[in-house]
C-alpha positions as CSV (number, residue, x, y, z in Angstrom):
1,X,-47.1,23.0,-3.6
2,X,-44.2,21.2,-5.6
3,X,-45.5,17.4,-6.5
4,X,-42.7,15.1,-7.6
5,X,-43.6,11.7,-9.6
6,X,-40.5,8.9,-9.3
7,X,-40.0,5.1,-9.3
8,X,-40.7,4.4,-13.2
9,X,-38.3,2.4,-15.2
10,X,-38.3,-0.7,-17.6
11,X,-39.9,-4.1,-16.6
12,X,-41.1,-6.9,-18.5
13,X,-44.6,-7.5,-19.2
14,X,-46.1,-9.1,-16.4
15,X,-43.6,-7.1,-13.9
16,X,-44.4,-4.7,-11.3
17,X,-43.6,-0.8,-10.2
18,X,-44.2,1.7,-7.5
19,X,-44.7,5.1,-8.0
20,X,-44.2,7.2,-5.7
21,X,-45.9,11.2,-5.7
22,X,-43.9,13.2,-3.0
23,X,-45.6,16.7,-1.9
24,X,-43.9,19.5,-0.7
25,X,-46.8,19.9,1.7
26,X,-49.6,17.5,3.1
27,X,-52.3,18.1,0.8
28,X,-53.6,14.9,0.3
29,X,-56.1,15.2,3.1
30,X,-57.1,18.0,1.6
31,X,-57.6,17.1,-2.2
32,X,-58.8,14.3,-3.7
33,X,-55.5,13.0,-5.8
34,X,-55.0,11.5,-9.2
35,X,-52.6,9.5,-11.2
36,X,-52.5,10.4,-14.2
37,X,-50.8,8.9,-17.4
38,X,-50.4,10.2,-20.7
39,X,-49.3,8.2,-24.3
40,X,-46.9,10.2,-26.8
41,X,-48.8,12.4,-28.7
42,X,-51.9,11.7,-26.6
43,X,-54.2,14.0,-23.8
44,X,-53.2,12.9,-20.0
45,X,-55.9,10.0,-19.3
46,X,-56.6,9.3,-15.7
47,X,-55.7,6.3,-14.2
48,X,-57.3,6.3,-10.6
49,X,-58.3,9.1,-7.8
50,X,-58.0,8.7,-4.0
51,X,-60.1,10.9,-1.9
52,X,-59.3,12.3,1.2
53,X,-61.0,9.4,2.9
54,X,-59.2,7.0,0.7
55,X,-61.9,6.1,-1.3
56,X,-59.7,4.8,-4.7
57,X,-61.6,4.7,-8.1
58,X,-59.7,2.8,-10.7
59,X,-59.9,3.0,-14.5
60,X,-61.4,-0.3,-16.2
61,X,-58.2,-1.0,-18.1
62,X,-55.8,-0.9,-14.1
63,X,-58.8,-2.4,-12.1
64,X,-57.2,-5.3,-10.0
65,X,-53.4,-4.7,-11.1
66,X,-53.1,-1.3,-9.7
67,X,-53.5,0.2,-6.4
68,X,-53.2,3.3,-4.8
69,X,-52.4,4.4,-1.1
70,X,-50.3,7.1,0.9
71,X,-48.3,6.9,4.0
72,X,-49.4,7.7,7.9
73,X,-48.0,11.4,7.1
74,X,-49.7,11.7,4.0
75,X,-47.0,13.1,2.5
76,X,-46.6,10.6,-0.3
77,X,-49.1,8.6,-2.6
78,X,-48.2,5.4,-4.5
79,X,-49.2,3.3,-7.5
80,X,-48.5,-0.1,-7.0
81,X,-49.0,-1.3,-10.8
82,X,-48.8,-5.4,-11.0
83,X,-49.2,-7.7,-14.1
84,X,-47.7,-4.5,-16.2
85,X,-48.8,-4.7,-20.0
86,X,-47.2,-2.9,-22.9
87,X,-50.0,-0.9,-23.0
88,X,-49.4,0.4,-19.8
89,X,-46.6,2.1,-21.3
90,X,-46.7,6.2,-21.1
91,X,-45.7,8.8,-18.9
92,X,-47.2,8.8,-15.2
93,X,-48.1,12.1,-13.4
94,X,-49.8,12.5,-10.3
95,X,-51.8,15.9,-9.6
96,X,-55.1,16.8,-7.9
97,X,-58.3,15.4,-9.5
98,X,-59.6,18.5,-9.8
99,X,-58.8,22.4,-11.3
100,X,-57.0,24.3,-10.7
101,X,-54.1,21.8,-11.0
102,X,-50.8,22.1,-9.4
103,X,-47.4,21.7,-11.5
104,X,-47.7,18.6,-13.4
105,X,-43.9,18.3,-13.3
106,X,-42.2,16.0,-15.4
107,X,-44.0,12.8,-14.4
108,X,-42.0,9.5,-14.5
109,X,-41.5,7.2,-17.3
110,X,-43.0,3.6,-17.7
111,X,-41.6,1.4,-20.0
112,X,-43.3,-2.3,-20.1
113,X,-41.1,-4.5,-23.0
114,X,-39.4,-7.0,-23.5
């Protein structure tokens, strides 16, 4: 299974971004799935999980700006990340929540700035 992270890009602080985690197969109703993030020179930090009953569990430092959800063919997850700080800044994968992990790709980057 081939996971693919796009939709990053520069905003302002305060700005907003969708990701978007395409799968080459539907294994989100299989797999609880994460969004990961990870800082230069830093360990991959998770962000938030969605289970295969859509339960979402949010980090402390996204709770309220982000928000995951996939589509009706479950193909696709998305991070909806409002009220973007600089600290939000890093590298965003998305992956299973759990070993073994699939590819981790090359994950998109998000850039908050002005």
């Amino acid at each position: 299974v081939q996971l693919q992270a796009s939709g990053g890009g520069l905003v302002q602080p305060g700005g907003s971004l969708r990701l978007s985690c395409a799968a080459s197969r539907s294994i989100f109703r299989i797999y609880t799935m994460g969004w990961y993030r990870q800082y230069p020179g830093k360990q991959r930090e998770l962000v938030v999980t969605l289970t295969p009953r859509d339960s979402a569990n949010y980090a402390d430092s996204v709770k309220g700006r982000f928000t995951i959800s996939r589509d009706k063919a479950e193909n696709t997850v998305y991070l909806q990340m409002n009220s973007l700080e600089p600290e939000d800044t890093a590298v965003y994968y998305c992956n299973k929540f759990e070993s073994p992990f699939l590819s981790w790709g090359q994950g998109t980057q998000v850039t908050v700035s002005s």
